[in-house]
KOLDOTOR-540610 format. One record per residue (C-alpha): chain; residue number from 1; x, y, z. Coordinates in nm, 4 decimals. Example, Ala and Ser with C-alpha at 12.3 -4.5 7.8 and 13.67 -1.06 7.14 Angstrom:
+------+-----+----------+----------+----------+
! unit ! pos !        x !        y !        z !
+------+-----+----------+----------+----------+
!    A !   1 !   1.2300 !  -0.4500 !   0.7800 !
!    A !   2 !   1.3670 !  -0.1060 !   0.7140 !
+------+-----+----------+----------+----------+
END
This chain:
+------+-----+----------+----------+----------+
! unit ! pos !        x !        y !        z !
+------+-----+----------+----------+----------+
!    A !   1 !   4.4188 !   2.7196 !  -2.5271 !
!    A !   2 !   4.1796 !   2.4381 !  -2.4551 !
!    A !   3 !   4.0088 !   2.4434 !  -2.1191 !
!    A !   4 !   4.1263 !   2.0779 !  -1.9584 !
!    A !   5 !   4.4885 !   2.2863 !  -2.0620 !
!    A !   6 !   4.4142 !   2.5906 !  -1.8541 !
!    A !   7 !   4.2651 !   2.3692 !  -1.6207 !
!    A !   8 !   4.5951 !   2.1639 !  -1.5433 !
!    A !   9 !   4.8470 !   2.4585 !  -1.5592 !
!    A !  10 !   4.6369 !   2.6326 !  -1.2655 !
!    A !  11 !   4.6560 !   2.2815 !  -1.0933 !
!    A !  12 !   5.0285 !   2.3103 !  -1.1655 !
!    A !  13 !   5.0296 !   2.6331 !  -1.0309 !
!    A !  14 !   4.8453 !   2.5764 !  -0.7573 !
!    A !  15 !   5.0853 !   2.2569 !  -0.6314 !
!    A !  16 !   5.3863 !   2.4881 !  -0.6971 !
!    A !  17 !   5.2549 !   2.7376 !  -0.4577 !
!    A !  18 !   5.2022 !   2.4734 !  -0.1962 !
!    A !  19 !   5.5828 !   2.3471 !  -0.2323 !
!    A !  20 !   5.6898 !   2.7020 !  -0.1842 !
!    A !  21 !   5.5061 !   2.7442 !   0.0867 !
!    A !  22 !   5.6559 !   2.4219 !   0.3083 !
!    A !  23 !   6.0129 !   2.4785 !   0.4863 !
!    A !  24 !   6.3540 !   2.2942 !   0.3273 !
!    A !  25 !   6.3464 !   1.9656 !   0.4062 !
!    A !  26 !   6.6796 !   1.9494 !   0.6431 !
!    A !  27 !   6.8295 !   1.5555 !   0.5610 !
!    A !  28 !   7.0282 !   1.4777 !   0.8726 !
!    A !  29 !   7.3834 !   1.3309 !   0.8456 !
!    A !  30 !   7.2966 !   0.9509 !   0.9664 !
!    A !  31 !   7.0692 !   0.9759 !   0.6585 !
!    A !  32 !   7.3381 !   1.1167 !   0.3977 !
!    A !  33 !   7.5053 !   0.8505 !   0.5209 !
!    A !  34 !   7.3077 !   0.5792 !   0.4571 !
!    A !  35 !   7.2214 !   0.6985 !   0.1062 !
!    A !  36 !   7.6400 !   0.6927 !   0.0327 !
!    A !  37 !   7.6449 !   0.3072 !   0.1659 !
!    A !  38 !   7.3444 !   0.2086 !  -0.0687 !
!    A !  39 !   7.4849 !   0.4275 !  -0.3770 !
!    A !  40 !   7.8499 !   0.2749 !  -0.2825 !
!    A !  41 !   7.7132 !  -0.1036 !  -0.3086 !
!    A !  42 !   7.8186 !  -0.3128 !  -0.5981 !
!    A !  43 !   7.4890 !  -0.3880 !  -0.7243 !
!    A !  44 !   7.4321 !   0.0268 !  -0.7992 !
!    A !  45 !   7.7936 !   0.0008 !  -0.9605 !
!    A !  46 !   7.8657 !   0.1629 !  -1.3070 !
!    A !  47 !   7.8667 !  -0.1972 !  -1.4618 !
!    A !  48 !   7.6249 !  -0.4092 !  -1.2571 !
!    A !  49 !   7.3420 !  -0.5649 !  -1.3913 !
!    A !  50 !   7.0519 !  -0.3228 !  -1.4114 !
!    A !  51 !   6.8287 !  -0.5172 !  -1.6790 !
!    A !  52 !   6.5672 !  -0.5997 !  -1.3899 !
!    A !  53 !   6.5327 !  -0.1557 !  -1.4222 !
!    A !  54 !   6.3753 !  -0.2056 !  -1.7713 !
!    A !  55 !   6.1947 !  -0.5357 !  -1.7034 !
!    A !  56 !   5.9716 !  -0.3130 !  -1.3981 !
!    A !  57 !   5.9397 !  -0.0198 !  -1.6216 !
!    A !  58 !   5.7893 !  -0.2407 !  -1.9234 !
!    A !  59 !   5.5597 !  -0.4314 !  -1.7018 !
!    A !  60 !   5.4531 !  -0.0868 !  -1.5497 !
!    A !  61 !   5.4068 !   0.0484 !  -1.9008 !
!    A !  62 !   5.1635 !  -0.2704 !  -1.9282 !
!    A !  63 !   5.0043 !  -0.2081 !  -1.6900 !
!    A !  64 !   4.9290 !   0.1068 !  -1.7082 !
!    A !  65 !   4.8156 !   0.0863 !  -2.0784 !
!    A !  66 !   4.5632 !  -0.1852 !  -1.9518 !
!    A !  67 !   4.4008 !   0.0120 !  -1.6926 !
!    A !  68 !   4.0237 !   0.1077 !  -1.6947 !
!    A !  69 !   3.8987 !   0.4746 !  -1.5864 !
!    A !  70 !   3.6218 !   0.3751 !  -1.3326 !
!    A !  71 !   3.3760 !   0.7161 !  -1.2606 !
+------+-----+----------+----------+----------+
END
C-alpha cells in the first residue's frame, strides 16, 4: 500500500474517532417540522422540475476541474 494511501485511511480513522466521540445530535420537533413543510412543497415534488440540480452540479464539476493547487 502506497504511503499518501496509509496516510488518508489513518486521517479517515482519525475523523471517525472524533464523530464517535461527540453526543447524538438531538433534532427538536419545530425542526422536524420544518424539514416536512420544505420536503412537502411542490417544487421538491416527485415530478417538478429539478434540471437546475444538474445545471449546479456541472458548473461545480467545472469548476472544480479548473482549479489551481496554490502551496
Amino acid at each position: 500500500m502506497e504511503a499518501s494511501t496509509r496516510e488518508a485511511l489513518r486521517q479517515l480513522a482519525w475523523a471517525r474517532e472524533q464523530v464517535a466521540s461527540r453526543p447524538a445530535t438531538r433534532l427538536t420537533a419545530a425542526y422536524l417540522l420544518a424539514v416536512d413543510r420544505v420536503e412537502t412543497l411542490p417544487e421538491n415534488g416527485l415530478r417538478a422540475d429539478k434540471t437546475w440540480v444538474l445545471r449546479l452540479l456541472t458548473a461545480a464539476r467545472r469548476l472544480t476541474a479548473s482549479a489551481t493547487r496554490i502551496r
